[in-house]
N, C-alpha and C positions, 0 to 999 in steps of 0.2 A: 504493500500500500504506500503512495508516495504521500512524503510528509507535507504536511499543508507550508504553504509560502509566506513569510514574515510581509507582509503587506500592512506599513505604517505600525508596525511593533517598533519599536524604539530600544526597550529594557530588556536589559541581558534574565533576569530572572524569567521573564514571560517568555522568551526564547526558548531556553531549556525545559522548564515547567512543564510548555503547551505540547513543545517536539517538534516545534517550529524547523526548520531545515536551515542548517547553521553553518557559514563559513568561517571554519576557525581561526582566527587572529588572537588567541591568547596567548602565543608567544610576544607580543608585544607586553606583557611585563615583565617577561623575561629581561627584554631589549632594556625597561625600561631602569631593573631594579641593576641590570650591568653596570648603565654607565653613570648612575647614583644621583641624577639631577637634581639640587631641591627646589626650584620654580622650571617647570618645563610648560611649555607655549608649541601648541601643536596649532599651525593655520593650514585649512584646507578648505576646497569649495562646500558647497551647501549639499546635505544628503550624502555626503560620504561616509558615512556611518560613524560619527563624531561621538553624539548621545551615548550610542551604543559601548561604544570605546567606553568611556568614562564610567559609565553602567556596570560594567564589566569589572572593571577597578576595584569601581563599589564593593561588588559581591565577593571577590577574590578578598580583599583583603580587611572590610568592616570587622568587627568583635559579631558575634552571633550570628554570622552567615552559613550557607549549608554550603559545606564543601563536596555533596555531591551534585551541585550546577557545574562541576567541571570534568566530572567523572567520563574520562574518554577520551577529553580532549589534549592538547598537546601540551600545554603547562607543566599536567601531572606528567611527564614523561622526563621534564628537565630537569630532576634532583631534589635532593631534600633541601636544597638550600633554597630556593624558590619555595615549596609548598610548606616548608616550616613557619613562614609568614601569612599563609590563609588565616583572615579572621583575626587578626592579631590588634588591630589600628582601630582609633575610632574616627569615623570618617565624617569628614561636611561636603555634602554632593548640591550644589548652589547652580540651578541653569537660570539665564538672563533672556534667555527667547523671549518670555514672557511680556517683555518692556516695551517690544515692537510695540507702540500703542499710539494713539494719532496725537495727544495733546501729555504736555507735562505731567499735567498733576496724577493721572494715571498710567506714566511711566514711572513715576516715581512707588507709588502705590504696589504694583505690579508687583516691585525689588520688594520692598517692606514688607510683602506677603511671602516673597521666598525667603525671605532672610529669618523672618517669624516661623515658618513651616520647619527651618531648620533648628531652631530654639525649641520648637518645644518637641521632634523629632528627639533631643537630646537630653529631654525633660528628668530625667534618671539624675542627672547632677545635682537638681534639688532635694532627692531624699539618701544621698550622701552623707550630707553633713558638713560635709567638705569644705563648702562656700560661707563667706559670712555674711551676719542681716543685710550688707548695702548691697552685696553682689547676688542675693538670693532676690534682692525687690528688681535688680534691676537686671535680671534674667528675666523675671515674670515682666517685665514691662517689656521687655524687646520681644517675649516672647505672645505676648497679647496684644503685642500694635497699640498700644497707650502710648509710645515715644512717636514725636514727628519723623517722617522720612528721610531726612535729612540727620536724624539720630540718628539714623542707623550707619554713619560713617566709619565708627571703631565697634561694630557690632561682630564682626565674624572673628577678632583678635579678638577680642573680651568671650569669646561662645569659644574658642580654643584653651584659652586660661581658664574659664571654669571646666570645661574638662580633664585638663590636665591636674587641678587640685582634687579633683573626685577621681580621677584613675591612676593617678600616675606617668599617663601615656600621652608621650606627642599626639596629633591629630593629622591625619593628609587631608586636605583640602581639592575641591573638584569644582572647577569653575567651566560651564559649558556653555557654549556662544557670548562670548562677556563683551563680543562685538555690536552686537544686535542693538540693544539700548544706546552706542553713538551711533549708529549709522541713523537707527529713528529720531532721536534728537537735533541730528544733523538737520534731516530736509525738513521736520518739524518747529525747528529755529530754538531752540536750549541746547544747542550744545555746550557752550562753554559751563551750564551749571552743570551738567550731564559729565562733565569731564571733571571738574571737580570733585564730586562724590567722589565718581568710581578711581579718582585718582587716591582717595583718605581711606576707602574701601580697602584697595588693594596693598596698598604704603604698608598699612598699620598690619593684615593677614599676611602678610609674602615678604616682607624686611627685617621689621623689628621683633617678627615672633620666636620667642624662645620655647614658645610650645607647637612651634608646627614642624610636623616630620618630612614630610614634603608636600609640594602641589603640584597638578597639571591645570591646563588651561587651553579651554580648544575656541579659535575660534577662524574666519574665513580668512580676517587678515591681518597682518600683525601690525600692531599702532603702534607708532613713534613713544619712546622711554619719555622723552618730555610732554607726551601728552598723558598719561595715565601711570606708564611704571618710571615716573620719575627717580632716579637712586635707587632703582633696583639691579644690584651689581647680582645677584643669586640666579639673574632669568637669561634659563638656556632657551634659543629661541630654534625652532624646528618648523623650517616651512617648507614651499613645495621643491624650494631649490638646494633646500637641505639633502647630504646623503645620507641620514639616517632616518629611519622607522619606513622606510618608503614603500612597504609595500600592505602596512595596516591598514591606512585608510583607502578603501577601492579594491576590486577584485584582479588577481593577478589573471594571464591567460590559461594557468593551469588550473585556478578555481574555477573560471566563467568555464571551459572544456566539461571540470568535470560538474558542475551544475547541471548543464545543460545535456548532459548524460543521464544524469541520474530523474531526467525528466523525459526522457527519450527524442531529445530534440537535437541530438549532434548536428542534424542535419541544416539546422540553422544557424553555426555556429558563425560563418561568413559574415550573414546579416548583422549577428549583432556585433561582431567588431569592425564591422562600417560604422555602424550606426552606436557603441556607445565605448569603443575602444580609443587612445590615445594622451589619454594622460601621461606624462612624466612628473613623479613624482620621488624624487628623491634619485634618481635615476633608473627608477625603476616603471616599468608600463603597466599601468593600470587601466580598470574599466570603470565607469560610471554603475557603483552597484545597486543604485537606486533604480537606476534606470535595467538593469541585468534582470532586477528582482521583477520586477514589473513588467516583461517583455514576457519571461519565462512563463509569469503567472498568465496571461493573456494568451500565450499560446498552445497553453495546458488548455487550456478550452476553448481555442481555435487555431488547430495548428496552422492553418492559413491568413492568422491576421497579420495588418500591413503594421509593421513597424511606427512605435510613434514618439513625440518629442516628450517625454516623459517628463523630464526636468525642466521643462519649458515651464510647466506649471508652478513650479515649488517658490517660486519670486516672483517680483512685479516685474525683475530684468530691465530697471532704472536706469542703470548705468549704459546699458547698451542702446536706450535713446537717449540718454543726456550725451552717450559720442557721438550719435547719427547726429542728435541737434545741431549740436555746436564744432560739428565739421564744417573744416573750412576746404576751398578744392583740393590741398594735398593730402585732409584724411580722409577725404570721400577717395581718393583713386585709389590710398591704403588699402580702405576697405572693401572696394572693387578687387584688388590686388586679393585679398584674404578669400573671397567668396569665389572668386576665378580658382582658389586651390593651392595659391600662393601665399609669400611669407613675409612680415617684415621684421625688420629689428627695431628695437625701441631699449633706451638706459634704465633700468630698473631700480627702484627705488625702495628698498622692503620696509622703511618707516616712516613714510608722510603721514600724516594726520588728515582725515575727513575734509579738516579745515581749507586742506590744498588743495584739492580734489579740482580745484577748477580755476588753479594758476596757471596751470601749462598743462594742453594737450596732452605730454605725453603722462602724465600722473593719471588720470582717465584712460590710456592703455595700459598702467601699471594696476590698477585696481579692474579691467579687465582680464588679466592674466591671472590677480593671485585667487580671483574668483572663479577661474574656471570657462573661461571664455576663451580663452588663446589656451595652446601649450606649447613647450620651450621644444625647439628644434637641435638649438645651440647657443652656446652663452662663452661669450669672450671678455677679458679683463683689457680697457684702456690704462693706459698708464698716463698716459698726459693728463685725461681730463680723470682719472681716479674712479672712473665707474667701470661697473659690469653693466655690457649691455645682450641683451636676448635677442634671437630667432626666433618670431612666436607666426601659428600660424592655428588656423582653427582644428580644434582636435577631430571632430567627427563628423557625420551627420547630422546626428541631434543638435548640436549646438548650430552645424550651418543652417538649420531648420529655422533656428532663433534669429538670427540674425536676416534670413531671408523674409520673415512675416512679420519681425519690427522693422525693417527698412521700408517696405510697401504699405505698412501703416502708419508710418513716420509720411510717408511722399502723399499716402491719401489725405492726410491731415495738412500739413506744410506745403506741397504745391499743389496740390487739388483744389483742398476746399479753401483755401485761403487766397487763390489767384482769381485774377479776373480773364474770364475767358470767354468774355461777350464777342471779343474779335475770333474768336477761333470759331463761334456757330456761325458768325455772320459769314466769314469768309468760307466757312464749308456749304453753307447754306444758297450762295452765290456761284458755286464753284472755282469759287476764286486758288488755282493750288498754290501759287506765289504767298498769296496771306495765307492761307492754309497751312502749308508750310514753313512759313517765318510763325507760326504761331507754336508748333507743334517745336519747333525747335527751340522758341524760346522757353517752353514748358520743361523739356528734354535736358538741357543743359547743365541746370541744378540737380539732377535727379541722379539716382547710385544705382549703377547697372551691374549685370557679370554675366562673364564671357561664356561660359558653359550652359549657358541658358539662356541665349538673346531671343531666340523666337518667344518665348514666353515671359520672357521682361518685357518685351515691346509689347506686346498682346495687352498684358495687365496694364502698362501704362496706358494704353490708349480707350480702353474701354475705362481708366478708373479719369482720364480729362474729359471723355466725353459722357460718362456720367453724371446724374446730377441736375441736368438739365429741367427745365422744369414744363420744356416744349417735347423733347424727343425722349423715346425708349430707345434703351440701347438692349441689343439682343447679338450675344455673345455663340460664337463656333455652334449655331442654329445649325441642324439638320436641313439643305437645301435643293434642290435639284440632284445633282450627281453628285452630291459631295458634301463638304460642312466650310461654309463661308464662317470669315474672320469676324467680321464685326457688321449689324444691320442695324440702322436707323431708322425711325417712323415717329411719326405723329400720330395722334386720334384721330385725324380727320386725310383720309384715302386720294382726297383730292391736292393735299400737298406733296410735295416732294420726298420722297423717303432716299435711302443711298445705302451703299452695298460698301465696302471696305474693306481690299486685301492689303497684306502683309505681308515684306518678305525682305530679309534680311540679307546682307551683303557679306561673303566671311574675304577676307584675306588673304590669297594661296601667298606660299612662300614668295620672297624674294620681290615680288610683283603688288605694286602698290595701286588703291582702289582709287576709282577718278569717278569725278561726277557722272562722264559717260558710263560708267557700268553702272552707277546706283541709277540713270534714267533708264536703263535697261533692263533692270528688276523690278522697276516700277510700272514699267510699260508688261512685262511680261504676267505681272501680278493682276493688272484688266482685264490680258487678255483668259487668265484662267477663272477670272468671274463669269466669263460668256461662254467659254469654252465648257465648263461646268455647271453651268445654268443655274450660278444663284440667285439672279433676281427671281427666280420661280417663285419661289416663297413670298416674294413682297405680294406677287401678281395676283396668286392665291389669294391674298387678300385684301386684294381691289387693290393694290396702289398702281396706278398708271405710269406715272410721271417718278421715275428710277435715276438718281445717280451714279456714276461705279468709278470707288475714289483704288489708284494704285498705288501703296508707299511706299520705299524701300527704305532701311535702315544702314549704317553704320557708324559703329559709336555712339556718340553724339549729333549725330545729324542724320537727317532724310530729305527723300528728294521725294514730291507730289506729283502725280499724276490723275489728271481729270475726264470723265467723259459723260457728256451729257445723253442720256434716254437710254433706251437697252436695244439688244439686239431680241428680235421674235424666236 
């Protein structure tokens, strides 16, 4: 019987418990207890199994956990020195997801309800004894949310030293997404109180505690030491350009292989590392297992379904229109360059702060990359200018997915609906191809194309200018005579003018450069397979008389019009 698929399970206990189907990454505390870090900062993108990680931690090493959640798995095989530590620690497991929240006062609220959940989670310290009258009233007040939010600043140091007086025992600390609450602050306008906190939060838990044994911290991107870990000399920082841990978060190709065996899908094993394979992480290649998980599960109950952007969903994917936006022509041909299949380089910066986010272009491809949008091809050290900079190129599929369906709703939004395009009906509605054409071109120029897919860039672009209209219906690759015309115009009323519109793009051959005369020659050829094909059928069909049949041809940036008035019988 195959084991059910972790779908939106987060916790390592509900995993094992249920029998969920488990890829095991507990040798990552193996890795972790080697090399003895006491503040470790694991940044990776969104849904790579971060939670989980940390989860995991929990269970392994909390006082009072069941040491048969690991029973099988690879841990137990690496020595008494590792498993003599199960259950030993008392733990603070603190996630800041939470804080994602639209306005202040309930960002702040959000923290003060995790930080309370972990108080009284720990509640056993009051019937110690241990604690005296000021530290027992003021346990119970962090622990009941009686203290303002903004108390809660030396609230996770003070929840470590009452532990430590009732056990004995350091405390490991577990901070999961502790990004999330600036990134919300950010577009929400507090950040700088948002940085505050979490900067007295962290100072006070991660520097000066002599009761913490260690911590991790996961989150998508690592923030600059002067914005939050200000003096924090203890934090080993592990991110995606790091070479170690690199192959915990995300599924190696020997995992996603035998997954997708153990579901009897070998047979799609191609698809999905098109479609959710190429990460570099640590130097190691990984899969998107969010996306793994969810592909498998969907095709466990239809081995024929079509592949989808799974991770598309998990974000608003902000960033990746705030770069369409505020491209200027060299990062639109960039990212023309990225979607054609190509690469660029850009200086990497692994500690700007939010704040900068929108000083210089290339900080907007750095928070691109560390979030999973680009992956590193190759990365060289300048010596002059003192930087590393990357080869980054889009990892997969799924990701070009994103970026292809916010670009065409970036251009629906941005030169669509926001142009004025009274000249472009009137000069189509005239047959004027000259305006026609200077109109179509002036629309065309701002806009972000790619090469591997022009017939149906062009296609989209043109039915999304001449949509909208509040006189004509546009009717798209209609079923028509012999064949499926490009694009059909009409009014309400039969007695007007309707028009037929082909398409057809111009490619390149080597060595030989394209001239006006071949695009009038694609254009003229584009007419004549209106008539040849007999798509005005369809308008005639229903009643319209009086037939336009517009021929365009495309390259690049530019097209050439061709017009012909009435139709042929």
């Amino acid at each position: 019987m195959l084991k059910p698929l972790p779908i939106g399970v987060e916790f390592f206990e509900e995993f094992k418990k249920k029998d969920y189907y488990y890829v095991d990454k507990t040798l990552f505390i193996k890795e972790l207890m080697d090399k003895k870090g006491k503040v470790n900062l694991f940044t990776r993108p969104r849904r790579f199994g971060k939670t989980l990680t940390l989860d995991m931690l929990r269970c392994f090493f909390e006082e009072g956990s069941d040491p048969g959640l690991f029973s099988g798995l690879k841990i137990m095989e690496a020595g008494e020195k590792y498993t003599s530590m199960m259950g030993k620690y008392p733990v603070i497991f603190l996630t800041l997801k939470s804080a994602k929240t639209g306005d202040e006062e309930s960002a702040f609220e959000a923290i003060r309800k995790e930080l309370a959940r972990e108080f009284d989670r720990h509640s056993f310290v009051l019937k110690s004894g241990a604690l005296s009258r000021e530290d027992a009233t003021e346990f119970l007040e962090f622990r009941d949310r009686k203290k303002k939010p903004d108390q809660y600043r030396d609230s996770l140091k003070f929840l470590c030293e009452c532990i430590k007086k009732a056990t004995g025992k350091n405390t490991i600390i577990l901070l999961d997404e502790y990004d999330v609450p600036l990134e919300s602050s950010f577009y929400d306008g507090y950040y700088d109180h948002m940085v505050s906190f979490l900067r007295s939060l962290f100072e006070g838990a991660l520097k000066t505690n002599r009761a913490l044994e260690f911590a991790v911290i996961t989150g998508c991107l690592r923030i600059s030491k002067e914005s939050i870990f200000t003096g924090l000399n203890n934090l080993k920082i592990n991110t995606i350009l790091t070479t170690n841990y690199g192959e915990y978060f995300g599924f190696t190709d020997e995992e996603v292989q035998n997954t997708l065996a153990a579901y009897g899908l070998e047979g799609k094993y191609g698809e999905v590392r098109d479609w959710y394979n190429g990460y570099d992480f640590g130097g190691k290649n990984v899969y998107n297992p969010w996306s793994t998980i969810y592909y498998v599960d969907d095709h466990v109950a239809k081995h024929d379904a079509f592949p989808v952007s799974y991770w598309a969903n998990t974000s608003s994917n902000s960033i990746v229109r705030d770069l369409i936006e505020r491209a200027d022509s060299g990062t639109k041909a960039e990212i023309e360059r990225l979607i054609e299949g190509g690469s660029i380089e850009k200086p990497v910066h692994e500690d700007i702060t939010y704040g900068e986010i929108y000083k210089e272009q290339d900080n907007l491809w750095n928070f691109m990359f560390f979030t999973g949008y680009l992956k590193k091809t190759a990365e060289r050290f300048d010596e002059n200018k003192k930087s590393t900079y990357v080869t980054m190129k889009i990892p997969n599929w799924e990701t070009e997915y994103i970026y292809r369906q916010k670009i065409m709703s970036w251009f629906d939004e941005e030169i669509v609906n926001k142009s004025d395009r009274s000249a472009l009906f009137n000069a189509m509605k005239e047959g004027d191809a000259e305006g026609f054409e200077r109109e179509i071109n002036r629309l065309l120029t701002p806009s972000i194309s790619y090469m591997d897919s022009y017939e149906n860039f062009y296609h989209g672009f043109m039915v999304g200018i001449l949509s909208g209209s509040d006189e004509y219906v546009v009717k798209s690759n209609r079923e028509s005579g012999e064949g499926r015309s490009d694009i059909l115009l009409k009014t309400g009323d039969v007695f007007e003018k309707a028009f037929v519109i082909e398409l057809k793009t111009v490619k390149q051959e080597r060595k030989k450069p394209v001239t006006l005369e071949l695009m009038d020659e694609a254009a003229e050829e584009a007419i004549k397979q209106i008539d040849d094909m007999q798509y005005t059928d369809a308008l005639l069909e229903d009643g319209y008389g009086n037939i336009g049949r517009y021929g365009i041809s495309f390259f690049k940036k530019r097209c050439r019009v061709h017009y012909r008035d009435g139709y042929l019988p």
